[in-house]
C-alpha positions in Angstrom: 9.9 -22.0 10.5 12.9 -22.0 8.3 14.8 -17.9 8.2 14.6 -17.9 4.7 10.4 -18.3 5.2 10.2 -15.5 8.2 12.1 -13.1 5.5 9.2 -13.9 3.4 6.7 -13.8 5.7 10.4 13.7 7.1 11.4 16.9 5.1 13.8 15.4 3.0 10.7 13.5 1.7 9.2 16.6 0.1 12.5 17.5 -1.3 14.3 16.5 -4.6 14.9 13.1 -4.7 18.2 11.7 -6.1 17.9 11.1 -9.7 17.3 7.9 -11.1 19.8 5.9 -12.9 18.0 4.7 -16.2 14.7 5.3 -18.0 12.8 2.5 -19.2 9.1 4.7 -19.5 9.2 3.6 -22.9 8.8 0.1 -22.3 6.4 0.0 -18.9 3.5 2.4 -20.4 2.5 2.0 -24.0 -0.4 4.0 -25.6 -4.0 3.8 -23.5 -6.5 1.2 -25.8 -10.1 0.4 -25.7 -11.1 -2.0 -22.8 -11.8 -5.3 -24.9 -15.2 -7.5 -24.0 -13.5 -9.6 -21.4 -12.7 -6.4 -19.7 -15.8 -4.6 -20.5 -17.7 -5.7 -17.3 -15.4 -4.0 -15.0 -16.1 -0.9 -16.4 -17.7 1.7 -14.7 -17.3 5.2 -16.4 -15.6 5.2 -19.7 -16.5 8.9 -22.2 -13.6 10.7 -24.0 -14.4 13.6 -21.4 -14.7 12.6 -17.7 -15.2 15.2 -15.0 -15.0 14.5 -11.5 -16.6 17.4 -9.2 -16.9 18.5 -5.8 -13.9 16.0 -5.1 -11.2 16.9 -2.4 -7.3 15.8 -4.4 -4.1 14.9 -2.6 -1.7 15.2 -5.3 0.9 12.9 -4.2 3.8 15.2 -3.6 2.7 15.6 -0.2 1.6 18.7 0.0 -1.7 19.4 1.5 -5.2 18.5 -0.1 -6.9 20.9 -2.3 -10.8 20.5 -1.3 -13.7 20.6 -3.6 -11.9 20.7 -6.8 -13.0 19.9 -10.5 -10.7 17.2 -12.0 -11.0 17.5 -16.0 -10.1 13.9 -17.6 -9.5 14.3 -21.9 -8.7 11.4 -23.9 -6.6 9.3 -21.2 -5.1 12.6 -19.8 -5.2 15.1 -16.6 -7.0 18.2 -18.8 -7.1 20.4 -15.4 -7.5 20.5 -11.9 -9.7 23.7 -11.1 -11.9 25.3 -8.9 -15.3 24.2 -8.0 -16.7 26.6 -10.2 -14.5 25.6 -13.6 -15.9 25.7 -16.9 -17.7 22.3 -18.2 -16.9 20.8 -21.2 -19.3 20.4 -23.2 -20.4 16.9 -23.7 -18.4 15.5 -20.6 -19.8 13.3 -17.9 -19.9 14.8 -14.9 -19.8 12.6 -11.6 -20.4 14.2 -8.6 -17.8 13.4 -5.9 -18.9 15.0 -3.0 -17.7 13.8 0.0 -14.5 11.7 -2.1 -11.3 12.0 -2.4 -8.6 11.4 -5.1 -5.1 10.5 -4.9 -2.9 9.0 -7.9 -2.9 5.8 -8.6 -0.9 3.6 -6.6 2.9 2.8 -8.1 3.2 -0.9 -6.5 7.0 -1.3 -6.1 7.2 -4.9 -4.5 4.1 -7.1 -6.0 4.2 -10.7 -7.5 2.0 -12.9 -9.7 2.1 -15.8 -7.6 1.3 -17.6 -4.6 3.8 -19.3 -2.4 1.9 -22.6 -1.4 3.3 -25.1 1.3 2.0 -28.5 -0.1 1.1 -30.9 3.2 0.9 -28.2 5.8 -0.1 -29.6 9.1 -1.6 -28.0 12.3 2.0 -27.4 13.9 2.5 -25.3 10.2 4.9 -28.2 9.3 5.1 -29.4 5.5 6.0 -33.0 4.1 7.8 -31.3 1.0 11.0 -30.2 1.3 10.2 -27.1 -1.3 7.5 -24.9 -1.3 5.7 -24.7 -4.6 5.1 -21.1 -6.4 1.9 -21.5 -8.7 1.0 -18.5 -11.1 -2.2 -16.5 -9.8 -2.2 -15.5 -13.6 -5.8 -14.2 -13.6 -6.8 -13.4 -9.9 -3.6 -11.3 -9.2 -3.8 -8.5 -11.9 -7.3 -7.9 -10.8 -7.1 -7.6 -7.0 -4.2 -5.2 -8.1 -6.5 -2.9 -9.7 -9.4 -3.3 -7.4 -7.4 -1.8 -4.9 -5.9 1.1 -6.6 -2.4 -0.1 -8.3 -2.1 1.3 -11.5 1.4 0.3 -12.3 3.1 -2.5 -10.4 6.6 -4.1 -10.7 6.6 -7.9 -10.3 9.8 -7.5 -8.4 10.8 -11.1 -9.3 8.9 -13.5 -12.1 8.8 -17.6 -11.6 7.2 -17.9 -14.9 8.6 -15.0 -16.9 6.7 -15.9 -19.7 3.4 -15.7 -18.3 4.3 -12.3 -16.9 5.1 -11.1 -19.9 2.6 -12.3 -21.9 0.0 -11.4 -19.0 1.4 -7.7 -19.3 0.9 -7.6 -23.4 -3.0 -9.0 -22.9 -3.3 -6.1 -20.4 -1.7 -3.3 -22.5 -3.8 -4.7 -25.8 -7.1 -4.4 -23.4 -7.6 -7.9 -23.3 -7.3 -8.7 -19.8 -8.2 -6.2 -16.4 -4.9 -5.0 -14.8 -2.2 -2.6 -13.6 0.5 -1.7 -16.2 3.7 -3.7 -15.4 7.3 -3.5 -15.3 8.1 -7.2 -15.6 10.9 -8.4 -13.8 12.9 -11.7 -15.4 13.3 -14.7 -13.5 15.4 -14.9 -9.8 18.8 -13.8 -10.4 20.1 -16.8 -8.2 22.6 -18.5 -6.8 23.7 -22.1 -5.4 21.6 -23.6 -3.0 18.7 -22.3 -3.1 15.4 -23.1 -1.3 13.0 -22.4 -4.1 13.0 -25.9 -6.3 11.7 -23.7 -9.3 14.7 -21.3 -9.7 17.5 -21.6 -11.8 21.1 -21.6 -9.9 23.3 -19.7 -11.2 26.6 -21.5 -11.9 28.4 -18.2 -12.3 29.3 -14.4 -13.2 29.0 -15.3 -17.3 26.3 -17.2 -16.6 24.9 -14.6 -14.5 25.5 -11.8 -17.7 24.2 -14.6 -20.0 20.7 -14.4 -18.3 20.3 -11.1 -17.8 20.8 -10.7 -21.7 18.8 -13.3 -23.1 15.5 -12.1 -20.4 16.4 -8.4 -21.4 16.2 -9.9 -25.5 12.6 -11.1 -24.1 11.4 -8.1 -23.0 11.4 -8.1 -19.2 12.2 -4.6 -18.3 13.6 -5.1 -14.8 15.6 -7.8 -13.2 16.1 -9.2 -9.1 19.4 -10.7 -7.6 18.1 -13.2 -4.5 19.4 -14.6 -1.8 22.3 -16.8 -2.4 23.2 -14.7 -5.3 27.9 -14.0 -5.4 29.6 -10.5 -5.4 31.0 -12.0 -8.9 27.7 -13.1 -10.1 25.8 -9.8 -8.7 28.4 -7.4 -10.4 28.0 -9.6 -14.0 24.6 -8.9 -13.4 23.9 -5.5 -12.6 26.8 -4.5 -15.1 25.2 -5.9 -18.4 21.7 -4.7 -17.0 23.0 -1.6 -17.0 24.6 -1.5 -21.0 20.8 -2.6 -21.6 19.5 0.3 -19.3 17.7 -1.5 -17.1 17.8 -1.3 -13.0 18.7 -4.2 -10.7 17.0 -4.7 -7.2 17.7 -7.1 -5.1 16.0 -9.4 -2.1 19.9 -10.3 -0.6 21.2 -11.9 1.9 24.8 -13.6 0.9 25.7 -10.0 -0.6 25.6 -7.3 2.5 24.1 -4.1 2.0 27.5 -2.5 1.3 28.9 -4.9 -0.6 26.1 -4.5 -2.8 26.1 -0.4 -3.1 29.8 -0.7 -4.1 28.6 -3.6 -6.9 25.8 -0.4 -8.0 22.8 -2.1 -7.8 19.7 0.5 -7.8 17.6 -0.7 -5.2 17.5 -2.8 -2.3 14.1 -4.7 -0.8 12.6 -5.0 2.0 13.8 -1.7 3.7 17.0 -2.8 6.2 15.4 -6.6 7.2 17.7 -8.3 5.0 20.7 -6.9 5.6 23.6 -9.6 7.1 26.5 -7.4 7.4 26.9 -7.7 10.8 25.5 -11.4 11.4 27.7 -13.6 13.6 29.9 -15.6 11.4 28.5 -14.2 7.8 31.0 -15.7 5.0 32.1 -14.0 1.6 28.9 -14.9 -0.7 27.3 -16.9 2.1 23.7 -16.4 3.8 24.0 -16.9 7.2 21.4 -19.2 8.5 19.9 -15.8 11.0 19.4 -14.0 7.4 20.2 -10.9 8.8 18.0 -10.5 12.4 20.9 -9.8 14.5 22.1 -7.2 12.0 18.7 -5.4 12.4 18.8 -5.8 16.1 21.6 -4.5 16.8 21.8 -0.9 14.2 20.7 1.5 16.1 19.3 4.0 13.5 21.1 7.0 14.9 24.4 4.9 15.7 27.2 5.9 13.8 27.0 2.3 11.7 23.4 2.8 11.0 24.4 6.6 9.7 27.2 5.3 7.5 25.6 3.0 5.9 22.4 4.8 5.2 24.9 7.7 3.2 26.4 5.2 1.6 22.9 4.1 0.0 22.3 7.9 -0.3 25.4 8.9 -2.1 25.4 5.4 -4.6 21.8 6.7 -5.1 20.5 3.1 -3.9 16.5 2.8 -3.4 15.0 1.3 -0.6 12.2 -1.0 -0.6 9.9 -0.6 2.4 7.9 -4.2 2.6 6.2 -3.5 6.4 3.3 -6.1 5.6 5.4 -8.9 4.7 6.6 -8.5 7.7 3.6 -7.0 10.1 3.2 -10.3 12.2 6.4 -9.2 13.8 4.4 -6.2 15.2 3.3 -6.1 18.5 0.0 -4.3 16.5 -0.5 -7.1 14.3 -4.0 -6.6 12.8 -5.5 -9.7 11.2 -7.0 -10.2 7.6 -10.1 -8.3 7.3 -13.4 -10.3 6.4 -13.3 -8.8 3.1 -9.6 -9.8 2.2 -10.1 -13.6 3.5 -13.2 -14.1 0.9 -10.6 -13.5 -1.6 -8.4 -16.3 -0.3 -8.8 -19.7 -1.6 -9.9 -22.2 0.9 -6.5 -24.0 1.5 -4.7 -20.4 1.5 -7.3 -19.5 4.3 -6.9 -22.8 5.7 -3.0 -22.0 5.7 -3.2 -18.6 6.5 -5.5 -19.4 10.1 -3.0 -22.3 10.8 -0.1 -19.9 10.8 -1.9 -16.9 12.4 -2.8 -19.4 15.6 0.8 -20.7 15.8 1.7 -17.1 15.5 -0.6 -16.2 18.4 0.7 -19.1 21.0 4.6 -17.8 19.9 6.4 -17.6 23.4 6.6 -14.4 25.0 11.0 -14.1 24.3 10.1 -15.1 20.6 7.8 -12.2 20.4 9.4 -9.8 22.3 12.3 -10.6 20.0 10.5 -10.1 16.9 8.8 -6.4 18.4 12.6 -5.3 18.3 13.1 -6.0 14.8 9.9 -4.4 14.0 10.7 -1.6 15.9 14.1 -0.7 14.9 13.1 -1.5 11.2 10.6 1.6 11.3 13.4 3.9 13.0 15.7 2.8 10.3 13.2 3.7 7.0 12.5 7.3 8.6 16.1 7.9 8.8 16.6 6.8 5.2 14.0 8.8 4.3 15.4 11.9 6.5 19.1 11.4 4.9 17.7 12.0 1.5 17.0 8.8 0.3 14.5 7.3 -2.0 12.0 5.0 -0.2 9.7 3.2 -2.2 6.9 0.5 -1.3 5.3 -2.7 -2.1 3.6 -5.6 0.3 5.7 -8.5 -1.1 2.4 -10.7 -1.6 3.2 -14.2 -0.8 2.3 -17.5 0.8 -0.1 -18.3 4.1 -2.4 -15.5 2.7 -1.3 -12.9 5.3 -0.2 -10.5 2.2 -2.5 -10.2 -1.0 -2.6 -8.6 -4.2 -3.7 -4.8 -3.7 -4.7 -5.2 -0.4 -1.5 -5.6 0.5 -0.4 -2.4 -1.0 -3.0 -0.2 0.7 -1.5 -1.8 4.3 1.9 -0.9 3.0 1.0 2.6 2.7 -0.8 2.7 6.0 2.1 1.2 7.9 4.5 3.6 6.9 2.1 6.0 9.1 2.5 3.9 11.8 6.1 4.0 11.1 5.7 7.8 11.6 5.1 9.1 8.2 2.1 11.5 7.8 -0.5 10.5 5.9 0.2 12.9 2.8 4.4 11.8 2.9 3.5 7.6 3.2 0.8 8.5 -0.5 3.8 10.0 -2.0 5.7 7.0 -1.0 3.6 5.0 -2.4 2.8 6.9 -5.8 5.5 9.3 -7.1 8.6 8.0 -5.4 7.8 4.6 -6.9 7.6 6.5 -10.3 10.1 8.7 -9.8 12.4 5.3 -9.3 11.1 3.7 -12.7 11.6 7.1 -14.6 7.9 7.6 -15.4 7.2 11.1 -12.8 6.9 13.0 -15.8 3.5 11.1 -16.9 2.4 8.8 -13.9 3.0 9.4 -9.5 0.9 12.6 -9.0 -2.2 14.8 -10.1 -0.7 17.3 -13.0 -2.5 18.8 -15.9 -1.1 16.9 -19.0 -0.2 13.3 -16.9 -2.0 10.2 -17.1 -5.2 9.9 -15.8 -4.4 6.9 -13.5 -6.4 7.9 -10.6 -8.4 6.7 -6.9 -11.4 8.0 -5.9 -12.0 6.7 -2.3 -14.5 8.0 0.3 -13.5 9.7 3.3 -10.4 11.1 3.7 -7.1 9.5 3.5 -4.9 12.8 4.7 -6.9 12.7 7.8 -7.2 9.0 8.2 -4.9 6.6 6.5 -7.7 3.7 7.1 -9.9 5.4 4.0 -7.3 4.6 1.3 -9.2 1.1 1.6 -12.2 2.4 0.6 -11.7 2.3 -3.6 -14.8 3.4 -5.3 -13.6 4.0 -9.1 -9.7 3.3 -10.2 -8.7 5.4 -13.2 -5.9 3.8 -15.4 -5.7 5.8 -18.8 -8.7 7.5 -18.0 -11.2 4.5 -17.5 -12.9 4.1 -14.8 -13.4 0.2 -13.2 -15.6 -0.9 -10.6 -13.3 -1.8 -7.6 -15.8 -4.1 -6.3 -16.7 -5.8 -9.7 -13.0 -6.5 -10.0 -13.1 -8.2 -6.4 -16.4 -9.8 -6.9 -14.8 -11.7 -10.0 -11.8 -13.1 -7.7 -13.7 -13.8 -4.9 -12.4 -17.4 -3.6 -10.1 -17.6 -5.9 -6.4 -16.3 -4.9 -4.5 -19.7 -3.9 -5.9 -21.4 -6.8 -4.9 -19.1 -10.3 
């Protein structure tokens, strides 16, 4: 498999974290509206007072859970979080949520709206094209997202921009079932790149050009990729900027440094894609390892591995953790559950089993090889996270089905505990640092009288076991309640195809 495919493929936590850059709350969450009759049959509890008793809250800021609380819901708001014995409202509908718990609604930081297919894939996981094709999942995306529990996702990259954009307007007008969006323009990329569908940028006014015209469109966020230059980066970020909008970036001929200094706000797929230290890396080149050996060899409490990490810090750079994207790589690999492959399409389950069975016959060196990235990958986002730094998280949903929609964010959350996280710190990761990054923690991230009601009631009990985040009874976004398994039943077959 080509690098660029495998890249595909804590007190401080509780603490203040640095202070984001820009606000752009404005433009991601616009007033709650009605759910429209194409949305209706997702519904499950929809009154202009919603109570939700006898349920157990983990608030996101990672402190511990308050048990058998009474969650008022008014009008699209948080009205109060009380005792079990608060005073009803009269009029309200009262669900009883004994035995549940509720955490804020998940703040997807890494999520796309398409599918990275690999036309002619054989049984050696070979393809006859020379490009792998990215078609939209315009209708079975947005829906998985909110089955699961994402509320608000970032497309962290758009190959039709357009159809993002419009997508996110049907959602907000209660046309269409979905997470609110912060829509990310088209790949901020440079020369030679592997994806036939993106632009290459010829350079840096070129690079400021785009940035402006997609900003003039709407898109509220923008990501530099792989092959992206230092001249073409800094055009970038600095015009996003004027507009007040934040640049991440997936990199790879930029190093991690390089880009700090340039001031980009955020950097994915925690420390996997950083190449400063690859054998023979070239100014504004990706090195054909795309950045394995730099992983391999930073030890996360090496003097390197502590510089760079307060450089990040102090240029108040965001970190993407993307652990699913990359969970093959772990010696604890956990397959696709039965209920995430009857979402798959049956060529992206027929792709996904033909890579899973050439993953499971990889020689013993190969995998050995890929544990130590794994490994040192984890070591490196605690540190982050201990240094002060804002960690954020998304599951990078693409190609060979090992990632989906939703499902993939629940994992991403989950593997940050195996990283080492408790429970209650990898939620918060997952909900009010992502919010806190897009400049929404004053209305969305955490349970607070007088935020949004975009809410998760699961059964069980994440705090004590991770594994129950999966089990999504009733998602809250503006204070309506869907039917996770509605959503999911509608989509059933059909990610791969649209």
């Amino acid at each position: 498999m080509q690098p660029f495919l495998g890249m595909l493929l804590a007190a401080a936590l509780i603490g203040a974290a640095p202070a984001p850059r820009t606000d752009i709350a404005v433009r991601i969450l616009p007033p709650p509206v009605a759910p429209g009759e194409n949305v209706a049959p997702f519904v499950k509890v929809t009154a202009p007072t919603i109570v939700l008793r006898h349920v157990r809250v983990i608030d996101g800021t990672g402190a511990r859970p308050l048990e058998d609380r009474t969650v008022i819901i008014e009008s699209g708001k948080i009205k109060a979080v009380s005792g079990p014995n608060a005073r009803l409202p009269n009029g309200a509908t009262v669900l009883d949520m004994t035995g549940k718990t509720v955490i804020p609604g998940i703040v997807g930081m890494h999520n796309h709206m398409y599918y990275i297919a690999r036309p002619g894939l054989d049984a050696a996981g070979h393809s006859d094209e020379p490009s792998p094709l990215v078609p939209q999942m315009t209708f079975s995306a947005p829906r998985l997202y909110l089955a699961a529990g994402v509320t608000t996702m970032r497309t962290t990259g758009s190959v039709e921009p357009y159809t993002d954009l419009n997508v996110k307007a049907q959602i907000d007008a209660g046309m269409l079932a979905g997470p609110h969006m912060d829509v990310t323009g088209p790949y901020l990329e440079g020369p030679n790149s592997p994806f036939i569908q993106m632009h290459q940028i010829k350079d840096a006014d070129e690079a400021r050009r785009m940035v402006a015209f997609w900003a003039d469109q709407g898109v509220t966020s923008f990501k530099a990729y792989m092959n992206i230059t230092r001249a073409q980066l800094k055009a970038a970020i600095d015009e996003a900027h004027r507009r007040g909008i934040k640049v991440t970036g997936h990199l790879c001929s930029v190093s991690y440094p390089e880009a700090a200094a340039l001031g980009i706000d955020n950097l994915e797929h925690g420390f996997w894609a950083n190449t400063q230290n690859d054998p023979g890396k070239a100014p504004d080149r990706c090195p054909s390892t795309g950045g394995g050996p730099t992983l391999t060899g930073m030890d996360a409490d090496g003097s390197q591995a502590r510089a760079l990490i307060k450089q990040l810090v102090d240029a108040r750079v965001a970190i993407t953790s993307t652990l699913p994207v990359f969970e093959p790589s772990s010696p604890a690999y956990r397959p696709l559950s039965a209920q995430v492959l009857e979402a798959l399409s049956p060529q992206a389950r027929a792709d996904y089993l033909t890579l899973r069975s050439l993953a499971a016959a990889m020689p013993p060196q190969r995998a050995a090889a890929r544990a130590r990235l794994w490994a040192n990958e984890l070591k490196l986002e605690r540190a982050f996270v201990a240094a002060g730094g804002l960690l954020i998280a998304g599951p990078d949903p693409t190609g060979a089905g090992n990632v989906l929609p939703g499902f993939g964010d629940q994992r991403a959350i989950e593997l940050l505990v195996e990283a080492g996280f408790t429970p209650l710190e990898a939620i918060r990761i997952g909900t009010l640092n992502g919010a806190t990054y897009l400049g929404l923690a004053d209305r969305i991230g955490s349970i607070a009288p007088g935020k949004n009601a975009d809410l998760v009631v699961v059964s069980g009990d994440p705090s004590r076991r991770i594994a129950d985040i999966e089990n999504v009874e009733i998602v809250f976004k503006d204070g309506v309640g869907y039917d996770s398994r509605a959503l999911l039943a509608s989509v059933k077959g059909r990610y791969g195809q649209y």
